[in-house]
N, C-alpha and C positions, 0 to 999 in steps of 0.2 A: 485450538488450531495447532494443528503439528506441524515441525520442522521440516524444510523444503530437504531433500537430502539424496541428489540423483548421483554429482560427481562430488568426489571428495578433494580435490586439487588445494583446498584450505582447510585448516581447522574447524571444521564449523561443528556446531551444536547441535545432536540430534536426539538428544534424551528429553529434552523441557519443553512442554507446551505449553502456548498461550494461551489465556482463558476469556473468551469477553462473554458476556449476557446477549440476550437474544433482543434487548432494548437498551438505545443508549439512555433514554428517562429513566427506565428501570435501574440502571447503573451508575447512576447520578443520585440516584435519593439511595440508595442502597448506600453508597461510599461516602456523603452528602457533602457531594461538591456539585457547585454551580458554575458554568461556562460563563458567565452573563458577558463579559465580551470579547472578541476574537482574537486573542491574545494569551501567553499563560502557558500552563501545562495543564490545567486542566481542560484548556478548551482542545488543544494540540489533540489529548488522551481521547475527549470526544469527537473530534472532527476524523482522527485516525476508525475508530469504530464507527459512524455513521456511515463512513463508507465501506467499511467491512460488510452492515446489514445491505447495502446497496448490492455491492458481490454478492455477498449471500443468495437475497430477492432475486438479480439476473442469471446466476450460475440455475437458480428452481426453477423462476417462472420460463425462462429461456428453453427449460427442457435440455439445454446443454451437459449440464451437473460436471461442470471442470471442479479439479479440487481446488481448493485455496492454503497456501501454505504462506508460511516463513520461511526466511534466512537468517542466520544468524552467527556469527564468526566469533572463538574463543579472543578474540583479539576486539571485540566491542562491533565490528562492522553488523549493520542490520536493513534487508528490504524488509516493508513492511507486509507486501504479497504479494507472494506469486504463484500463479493460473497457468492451472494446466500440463502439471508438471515441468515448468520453464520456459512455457510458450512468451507469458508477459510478463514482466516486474514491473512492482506499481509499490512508490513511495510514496509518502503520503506526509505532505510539511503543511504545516495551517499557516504561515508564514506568507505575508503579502510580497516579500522577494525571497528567492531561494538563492542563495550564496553558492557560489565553485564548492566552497569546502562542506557543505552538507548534501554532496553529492557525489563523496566518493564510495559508500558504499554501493550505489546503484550500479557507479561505473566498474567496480571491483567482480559485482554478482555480473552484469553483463560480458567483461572481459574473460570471464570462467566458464560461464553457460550459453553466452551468443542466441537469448530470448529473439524471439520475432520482434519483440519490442517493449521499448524498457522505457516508463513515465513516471513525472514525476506531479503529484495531483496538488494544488496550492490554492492562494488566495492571490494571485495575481491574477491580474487583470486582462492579461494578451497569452498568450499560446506563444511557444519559443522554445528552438532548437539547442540543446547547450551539446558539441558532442557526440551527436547521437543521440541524448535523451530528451523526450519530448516534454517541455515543461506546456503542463495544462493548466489551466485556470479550473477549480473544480466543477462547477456547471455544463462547461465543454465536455470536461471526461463526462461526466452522467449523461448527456445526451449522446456521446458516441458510446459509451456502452449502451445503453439503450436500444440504439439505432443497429447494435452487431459491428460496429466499426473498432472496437477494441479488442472484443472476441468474438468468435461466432463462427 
């Protein structure tokens, strides 16, 4: 996946790409690490790419074909992706609460690029506004991307 990289108003990083596999099972026995519960960095690493394949799957099957990038700031800030040239950021925390302070790079890439809209995809259990950024419970986000309600 390559670097989101439309305005440059920060340092950000546009030489290094991210790599994931086309399967998170595949990427798991590959590396041989097991998520076995919702918690961790390894499960964080997989819940982040299961929903990349999910992107992935709606940007094809949708027939849309938005690209999917990164952000990424010489200074550590990072969205985990963004659609469509900067139409949406989309963070991605496996975390059952998302904290203010793991939420300022979302608000940093928003404050710069003023997305349509800027979410943040978790393991909480309610939908909530922090801001502006829309905290989703992950299930929510898959059925409004799904449904075109995220993009489309």
């Amino acid at each position: 996946m390559e670097p989101y990289a439309r305005r440059q108003s920060r340092q950000i990083i546009l030489r290094t790409p991210k790599f994931y596999l086309f399967d998170v099972g595949v990427a798991g026995t590959l590396t041989k690490t097991i998520a076995a519960e919702e918690r961790g960095e390894a499960f964080g690493r997989a819940f982040e790419h299961f929903m990349l394949m999910e992107l992935a799957a709606h940007s094809s099957i949708s027939e849309l074909h938005y690209d999917i990038t990164f952000w990424r700031t010489k200074t550590g800030l990072e969205v985990d992706f963004i659609l469509a040239d900067g139409e949406v950021a989309i963070e991605i925390k496996a975390s059952r609460k998302v904290e203010r302070r793991e939420l300022h790079a979302i608000h940093a890439f928003a404050d710069d690029h003023s997305p349509r809209s800027a979410i943040v995809v978790c393991s909480e259990t309610r939908e909530r506004l922090h801001e502006g950024i829309r905290v989703l419970p992950w299930r929510l986000f898959l059925e409004e991307l799904w449904s075109g309600a995220i993009i489309g």
